[in-house]
C-alpha positions, 0 to 999 in steps of 0.5 A: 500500500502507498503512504501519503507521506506527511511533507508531499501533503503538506506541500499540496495544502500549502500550494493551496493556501497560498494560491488562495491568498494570492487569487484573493489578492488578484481579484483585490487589485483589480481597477474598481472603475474608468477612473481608476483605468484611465490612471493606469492607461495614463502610466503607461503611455508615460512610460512610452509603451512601445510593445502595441499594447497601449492604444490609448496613446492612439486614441488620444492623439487622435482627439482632435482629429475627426476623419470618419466624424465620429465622437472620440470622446465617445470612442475613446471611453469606450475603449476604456471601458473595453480595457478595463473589462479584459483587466477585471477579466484576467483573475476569472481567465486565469482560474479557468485556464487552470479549472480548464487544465487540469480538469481535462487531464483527469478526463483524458486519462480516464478515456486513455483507461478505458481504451486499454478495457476496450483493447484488452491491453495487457501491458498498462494494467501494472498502470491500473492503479496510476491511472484511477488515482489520476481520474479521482480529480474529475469530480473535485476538478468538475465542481470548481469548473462547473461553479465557474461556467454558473458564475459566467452565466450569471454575469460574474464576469465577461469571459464569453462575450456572446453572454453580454448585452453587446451581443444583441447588437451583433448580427454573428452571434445571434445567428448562433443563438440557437446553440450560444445561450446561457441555458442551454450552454450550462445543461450541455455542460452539465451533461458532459460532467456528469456522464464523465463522473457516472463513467469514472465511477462504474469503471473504477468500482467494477476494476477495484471489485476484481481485486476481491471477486476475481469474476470475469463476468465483472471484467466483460461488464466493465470492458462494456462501460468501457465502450459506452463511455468512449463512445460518450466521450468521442461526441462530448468531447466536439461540442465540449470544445466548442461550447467551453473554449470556441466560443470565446470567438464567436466569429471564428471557428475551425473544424479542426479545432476540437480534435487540437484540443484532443491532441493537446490535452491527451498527450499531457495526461499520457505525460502526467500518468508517466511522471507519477509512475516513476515519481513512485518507483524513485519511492519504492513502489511499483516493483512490477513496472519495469523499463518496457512500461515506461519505454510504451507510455514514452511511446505515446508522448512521442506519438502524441506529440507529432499528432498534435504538431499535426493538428497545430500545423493544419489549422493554421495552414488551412486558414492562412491558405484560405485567406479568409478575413474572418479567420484570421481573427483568430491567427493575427494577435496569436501570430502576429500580435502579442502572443507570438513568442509562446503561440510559436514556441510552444512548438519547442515544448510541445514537439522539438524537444519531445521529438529530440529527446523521445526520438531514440529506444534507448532514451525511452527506457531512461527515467530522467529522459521521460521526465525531462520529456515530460516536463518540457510536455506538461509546460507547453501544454499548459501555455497551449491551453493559455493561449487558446483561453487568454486572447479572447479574454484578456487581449493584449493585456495579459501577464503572468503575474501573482495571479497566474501563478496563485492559480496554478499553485491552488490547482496543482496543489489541490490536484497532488492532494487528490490524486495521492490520497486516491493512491493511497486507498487501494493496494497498487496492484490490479491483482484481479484482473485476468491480464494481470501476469502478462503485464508483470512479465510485459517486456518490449 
């Protein structure tokens, strides 16, 4: 049995009260008003912002200057007030990047689990108890993301841009009301996170039974969850990206896009399984997984990263051969804007250095190798994730300050407490199911 020892628990609850604090104090400091905005536009263009962030200078400059006979007074509060909504927005888009994050982890390494039932996989059931640990998360990681689409949909914040009044006047976006309405957005959700709990809940009761009963009537009865949930998650998971992440740009959208974020969080769950894995064999535990396991989860974070370099390369190639002006919407401040060093580099991340280090057998069955891999996987995939939320939130005015990394160390803190004290609950070794001996003499 695993022990939650007493300093990585400690760890995990300080990570959380101190990302408390600091989200707490992201969301004190947030300009209250125009007043208060037009003070920190002015600093700026005092300070000669040269990076394109500060239209300000523009729109005042440009006060005694009517071409079109429009009101710059009128358009230069407007503008104001744009700003500030995308500043009062950066605390509530930091949150929902990582509800978003590490939420989706949990769910696909449940869809990665119940693949090996379908599959009948021998090699990953010394992973069993890795992966059901891992998928614990989706029910505390579900509330928090759910109570942040509620609060969207109660105007809490304006995340969405097709929940505002604004929205009424915009010709776009009513032609998807149909489908972009805060009822139907928050039942849709709710559906999603409650078909991935009621799977995760039958999948792991009916793997830990095995342990006990040994009957293979159990093992045919969870292979048939199985089924039904990946056929429950290969239509979920379309309209889930569409409803959660798409639609922040209402204007734009690619056929393309819910298989990217597929790719994307897939590999980073397949990565997340591999780096607890050996976490717990530099422990001591896990005794039966051996260099070929590891060598095969290698594997899939190398596969998995070409796939989603794939997927990143033929979205973008797509539409820019296309020449839509519509499209590129989405492509000019991620290309070409102020998120161009992480849209770009993330290729670094996500598929050079994987690629580099991953691309040899040997270096597969090197623990340090995987973890460097891994590493490199988990972060890029994290700024994969921010770049697909933060433009359409907060615009140019993005950072990674106290508020973003108080986010990231409440729900990574929240998600090792979780997982590691699922992992302490049950023995580590699948002993009942039938595949059981070809996975302890597994050799690649």
């Amino acid at each position: 049995m695993y022990q939650f020892s007493s300093k990585l628990k400690m760890f995990s609850i300080i990570l959380m009260v101190v990302g408390l604090i600091g989200m707490a104090y992201g969301f004190f400091t947030v300009p209250k008003d125009a007043h208060a905005m037009e003070e920190i536009l002015k600093e700026k263009h005092n300070a000669h912002d040269t990076h394109g962030t500060d239209s300000h200078a523009k729109v005042a400059d440009n006060k005694t200057e009517n071409h079109n006979g429009v009101d710059t007074a009128k358009a230069h509060k407007k503008h104001v007030e744009h700003v500030l909504m995308q500043y009062k927005n950066r605390p509530w888009s930091a949150i929902f990047i990582n509800a978003f994050f590490f939420f989706m982890i949990g769910v696909m390494v449940l869809i990665f689990y119940a693949i090996q039932w379908v599959a009948e996989a021998g090699w990953s059931i010394v992973l069993f108890r890795v992966m059901e640990a891992i998928t614990a998360y989706i029910l505390p990681g579900s509330i928090l993301l759910f109570i942040f689409l509620v609060l969207s949909g109660l105007h809490f914040n304006h995340i969405y841009v097709w929940m505002g009044e604004h929205a009424e006047h915009d010709a776009v976006i009513q032609a998807k009301k149909w489908w972009l309405n805060v009822p139907g957005f928050l039942i849709r959700s709710a559906l999603y996170i409650i078909g991935y709990n009621v799977f995760r809940y039958f999948l792991v009761k009916n793997s830990l039974k095995l342990d006990n009963t040994k009957d293979y009537k159990t093992y045919i009865r969870n292979k048939n969850i199985a089924v039904g949930f990946v056929l429950f998650f290969a239509i979920s998971e379309l309209f889930l990206a569409f409803d959660w992440l798409m639609s922040l740009d209402p204007h734009w959208f690619s056929q393309l896009y819910s298989f990217y974020v597929l790719a994307s969080m897939l590999v980073t769950a397949i990565t997340v399984i591999a780096v607890i894995t050996i976490y717990l064999k530099s422990r001591g535990y896990l005794p039966e997984v051996n260099s070929s396991h590891l060598h095969d989860l290698a594997k899939y974070m190398f596969g998995f990263s070409i796939f989603w370099t794939y997927f990143w390369f033929s979205q973008f190639m797509l539409q820019w051969y296309s020449h839509q002006p519509e499209e590129t919407v989405y492509f000019v401040p991620r290309l070409l804007g102020t998120y161009q060093i992480p849209f770009i580099g993330m290729l670094v991340l996500n598929f050079v250095l994987p690629v580099l280090i991953l691309m040899s057998n040997d270096f597969k069955r090197l623990n340090w190798f995987i973890m460097i891999a891994g590493i490199s996987i988990i972060i890029g995939h994290y700024i994969d994730i921010f770049v697909l939320i933060a433009p359409a939130t907060v615009g140019d005015n993005y950072g990674f300050g106290v508020i973003e990394i108080a986010t990231i160390a409440f729900f990574l803190g929240l998600f090792i407490f979780v997982v590691f004290k699922a992992l302490a609950k049950h023995n580590l070794q699948a002993t009942g199911n039938p595949f059981m001996k070809e996975s302890e003499i597994y050799h690649y």
